[in-house]
C-alpha positions in Angstrom: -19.4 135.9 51.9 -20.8 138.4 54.6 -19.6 137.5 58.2 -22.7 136.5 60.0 -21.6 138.1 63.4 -21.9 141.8 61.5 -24.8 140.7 59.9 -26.6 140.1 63.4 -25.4 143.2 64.7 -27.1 144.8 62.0 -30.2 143.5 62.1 -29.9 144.6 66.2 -29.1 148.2 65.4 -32.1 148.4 63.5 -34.8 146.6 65.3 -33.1 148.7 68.7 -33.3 151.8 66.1 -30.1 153.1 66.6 -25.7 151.7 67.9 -26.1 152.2 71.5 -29.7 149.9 72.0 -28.7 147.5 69.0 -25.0 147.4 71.2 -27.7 146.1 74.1 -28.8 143.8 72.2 -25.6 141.6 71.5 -23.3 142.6 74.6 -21.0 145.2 72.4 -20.7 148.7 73.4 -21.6 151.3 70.7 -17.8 152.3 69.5 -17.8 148.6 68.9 -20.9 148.8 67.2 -20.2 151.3 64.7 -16.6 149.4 64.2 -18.8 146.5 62.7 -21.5 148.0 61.0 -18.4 149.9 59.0 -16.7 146.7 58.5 -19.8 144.8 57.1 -20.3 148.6 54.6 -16.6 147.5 53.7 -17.3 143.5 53.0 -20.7 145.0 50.8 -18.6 148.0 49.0 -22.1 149.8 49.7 -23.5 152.8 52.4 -25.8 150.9 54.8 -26.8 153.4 57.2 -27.7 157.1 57.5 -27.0 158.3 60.7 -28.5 160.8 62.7 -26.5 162.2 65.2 -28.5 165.2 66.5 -31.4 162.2 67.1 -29.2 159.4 67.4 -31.1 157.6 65.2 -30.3 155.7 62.1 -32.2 154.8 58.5 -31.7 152.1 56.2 -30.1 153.3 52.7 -32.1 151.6 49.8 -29.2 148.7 49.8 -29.2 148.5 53.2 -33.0 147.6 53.2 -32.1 145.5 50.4 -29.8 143.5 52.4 -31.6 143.2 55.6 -34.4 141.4 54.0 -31.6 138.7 53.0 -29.7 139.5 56.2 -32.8 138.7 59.0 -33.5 135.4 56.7 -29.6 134.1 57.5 -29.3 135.3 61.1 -32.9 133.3 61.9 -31.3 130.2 59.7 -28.0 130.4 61.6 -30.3 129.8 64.7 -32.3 127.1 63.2 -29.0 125.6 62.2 -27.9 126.0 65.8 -30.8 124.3 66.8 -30.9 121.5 64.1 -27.2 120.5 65.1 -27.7 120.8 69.1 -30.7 118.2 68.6 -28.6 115.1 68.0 -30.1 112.2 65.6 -33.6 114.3 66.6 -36.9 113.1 68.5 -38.9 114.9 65.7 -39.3 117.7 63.6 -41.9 120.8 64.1 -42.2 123.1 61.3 -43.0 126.9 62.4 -44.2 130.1 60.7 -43.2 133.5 62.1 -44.6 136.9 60.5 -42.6 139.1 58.6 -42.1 141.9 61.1 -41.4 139.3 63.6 -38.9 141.0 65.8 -35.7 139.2 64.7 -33.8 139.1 67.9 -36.7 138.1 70.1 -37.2 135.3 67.3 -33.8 134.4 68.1 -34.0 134.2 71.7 -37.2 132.1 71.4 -35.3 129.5 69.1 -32.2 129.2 71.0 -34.1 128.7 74.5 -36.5 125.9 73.1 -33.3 124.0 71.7 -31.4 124.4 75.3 -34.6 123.2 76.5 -35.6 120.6 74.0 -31.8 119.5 72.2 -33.8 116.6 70.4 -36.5 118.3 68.4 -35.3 119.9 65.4 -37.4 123.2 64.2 -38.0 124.3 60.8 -38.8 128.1 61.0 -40.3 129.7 58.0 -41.3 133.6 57.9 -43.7 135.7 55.8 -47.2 137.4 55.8 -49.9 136.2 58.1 -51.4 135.2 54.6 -49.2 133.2 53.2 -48.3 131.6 56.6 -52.2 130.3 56.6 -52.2 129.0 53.3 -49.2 127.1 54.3 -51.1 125.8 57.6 -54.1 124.9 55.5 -51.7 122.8 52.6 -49.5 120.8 55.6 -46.5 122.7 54.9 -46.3 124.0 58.2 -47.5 122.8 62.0 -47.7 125.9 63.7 -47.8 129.5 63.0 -47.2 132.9 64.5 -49.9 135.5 62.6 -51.4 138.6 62.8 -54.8 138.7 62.4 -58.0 140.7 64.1 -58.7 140.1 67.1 -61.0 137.3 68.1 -60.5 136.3 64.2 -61.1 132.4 64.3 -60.0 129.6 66.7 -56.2 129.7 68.4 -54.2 128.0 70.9 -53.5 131.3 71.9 -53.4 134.7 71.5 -51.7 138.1 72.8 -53.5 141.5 72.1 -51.2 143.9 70.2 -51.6 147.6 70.0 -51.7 149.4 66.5 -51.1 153.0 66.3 -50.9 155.6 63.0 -47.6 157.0 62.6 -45.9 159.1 60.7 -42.4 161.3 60.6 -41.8 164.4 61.9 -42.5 166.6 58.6 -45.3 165.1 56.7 -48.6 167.1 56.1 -51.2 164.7 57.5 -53.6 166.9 55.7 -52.9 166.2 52.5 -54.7 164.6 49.6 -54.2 162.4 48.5 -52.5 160.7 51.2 -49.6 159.4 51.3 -49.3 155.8 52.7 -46.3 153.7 53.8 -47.5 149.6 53.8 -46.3 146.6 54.0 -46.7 144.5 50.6 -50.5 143.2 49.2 -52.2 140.1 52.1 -50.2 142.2 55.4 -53.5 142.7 58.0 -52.1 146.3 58.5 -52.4 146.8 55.2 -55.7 146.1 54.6 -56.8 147.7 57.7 -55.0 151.0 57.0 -56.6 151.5 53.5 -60.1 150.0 54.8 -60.2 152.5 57.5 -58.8 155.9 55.3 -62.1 154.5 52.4 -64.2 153.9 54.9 -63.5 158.1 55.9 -63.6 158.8 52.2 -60.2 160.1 52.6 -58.5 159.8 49.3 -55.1 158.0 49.3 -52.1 156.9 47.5 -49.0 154.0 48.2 -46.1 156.2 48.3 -43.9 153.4 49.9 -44.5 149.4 49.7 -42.2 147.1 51.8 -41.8 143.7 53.1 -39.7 144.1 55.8 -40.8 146.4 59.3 -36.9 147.6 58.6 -38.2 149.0 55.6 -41.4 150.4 56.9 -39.4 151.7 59.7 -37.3 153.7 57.6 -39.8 155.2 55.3 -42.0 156.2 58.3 -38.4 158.3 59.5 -37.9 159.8 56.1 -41.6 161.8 55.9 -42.5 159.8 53.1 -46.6 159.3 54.7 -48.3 157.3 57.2 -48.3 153.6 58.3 -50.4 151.7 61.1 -47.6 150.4 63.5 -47.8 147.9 66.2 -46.4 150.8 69.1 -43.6 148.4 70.1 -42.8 149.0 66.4 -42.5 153.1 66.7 -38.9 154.5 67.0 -38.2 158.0 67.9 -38.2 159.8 65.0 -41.7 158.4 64.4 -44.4 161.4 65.4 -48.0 159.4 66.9 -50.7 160.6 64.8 -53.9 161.2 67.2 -57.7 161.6 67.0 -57.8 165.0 66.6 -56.1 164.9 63.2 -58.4 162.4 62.0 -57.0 159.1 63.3 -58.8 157.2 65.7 -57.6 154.0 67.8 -57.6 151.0 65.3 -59.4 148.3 65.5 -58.0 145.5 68.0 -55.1 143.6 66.9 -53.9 140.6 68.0 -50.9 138.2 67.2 -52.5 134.6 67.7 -51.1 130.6 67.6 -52.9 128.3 65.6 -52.1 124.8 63.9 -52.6 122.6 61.3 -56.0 121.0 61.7 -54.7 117.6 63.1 -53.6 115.8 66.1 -50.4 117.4 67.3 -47.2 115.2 68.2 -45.4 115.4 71.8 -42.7 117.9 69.7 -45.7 120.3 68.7 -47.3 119.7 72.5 -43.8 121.1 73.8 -42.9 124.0 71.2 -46.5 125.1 72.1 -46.1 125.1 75.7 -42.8 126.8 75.3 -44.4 129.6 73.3 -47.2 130.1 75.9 -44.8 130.5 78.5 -42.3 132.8 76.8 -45.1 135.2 74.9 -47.0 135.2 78.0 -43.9 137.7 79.7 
């Protein structure tokens, strides 16, 4: 069994996009850092990392984006856990949905603080695509949800504009045809609105890299193999901005909105959605 404490530092050192910011992250300094992320290549037998040291930057491996995807699923359960057991015999239940590329740690902070705040309301935290998250919504498997959408897309209790930009690495021909596109997998809203945009140009294109994970994308972006449509808090230094002048406008507004089932909401949904408001609004 993997140790859950490397696992977390893991998941930092990525989402940070490299030892010393991921170190940040969970209080360590980077020699410490690299001490676990070996450690953790020693409990898996496998490389994890590709590091960069003339950038300081680091890529996934193809099994270290295969474990992250399992990886960011245990580290946001350990928190629900955390929160399930800190809640006592429970004053209800809420059941949230958080996209995909979610940052992990921020996910984390956001769980931990509503269960300081609120020990006796136990949450149920679900992530995926914005798709699947609605369908969920729409069949009463979930309260509330976390999605990207466009913005102004349908009613929300809220909503936080978010700013997509076309990437790519440092070595990629963005002249080429066809194409070559890094995405997220079939139902992700950047996606759709990469390949909508490129037809709509009559650029020709092709899927040279399909992920699930913003880990993944993240690393296939830093390895030149095409272009992908980033939220900018997303982009990592060995991402290059891709600009007008090459053929790629500003993308159409984003926006990462929270919307409920379409019922009357209990005290515990009143209060995870006040907490939300409060903590997205900074």
């Amino acid at each position: 069994m993997y140790d859950l404490d490397l696992l977390k530092t893991f998941v930092c050192v990525i989402d940070a996009g490299g030892f010393t910011k991921g170190g940040e992250r969970v209080n360590r300094t980077q020699s410490t850092v690299s001490q676990q992320i070996r450690k953790l290549e020693d409990q898996v037998g496998r490389a994890l990392l590709v590091r960069h040291r003339a950038c300081k930057e680091v890529q996934l491996t193809e099994d270290g984006e295969r474990l992250m995807s399992y990886a960011r699923r245990l580290v946001l359960l350990a928190s629900e856990a955390q929160a399930v057991m800190q809640s006592g015999d429970g004053a209800g239940l809420v059941r949230l949905g958080v996209p995909e590329d979610f940052d992990v740690q921020r996910m984390m902070q956001l769980l931990s603080g509503f269960a300081g705040r609120h020990p006796r309301i136990r949450l149920d935290t679900v992530n995926g695509l914005s798709l699947d998250l609605k369908s969920r919504l729409a069949n009463d498997d979930l309260d509330l949800a976390l999605i990207k959408r466009n913005a102004g897309e349908g009613t929300a209790l809220a909503s936080w504009p978010e700013e997509l930009v076309w990437v790519s690495g440092t070595q990629v021909d963005v002249y080429q045809t066809p194409l070559p596109l890094v995405v997220y997998a079939q139902g992700c809203i950047y996606r759709n609105r990469l390949i909508h945009t490129l037809e709509s140009q009559g650029r020709a294109w092709r899927i040279a890299f399909s992920s699930q994970s913003l880990a993944g994308i993240q690393a296939a972006v830093s390895a030149n193999l095409g272009i992908s449509l980033l939220p900018r808090t997303a982009v990592l230094a060995g991402h290059r901005e891709l600009s007008s002048t090459e053929g790629f406008g500003l993308p159409p507004a984003s926006e990462l909105a929270l919307v409920s089932a379409d019922r009357t909401q209990s005290q515990s949904q009143r209060l995870l959605i006040e907490y939300l408001l409060e903590q997205l609004h900074t």
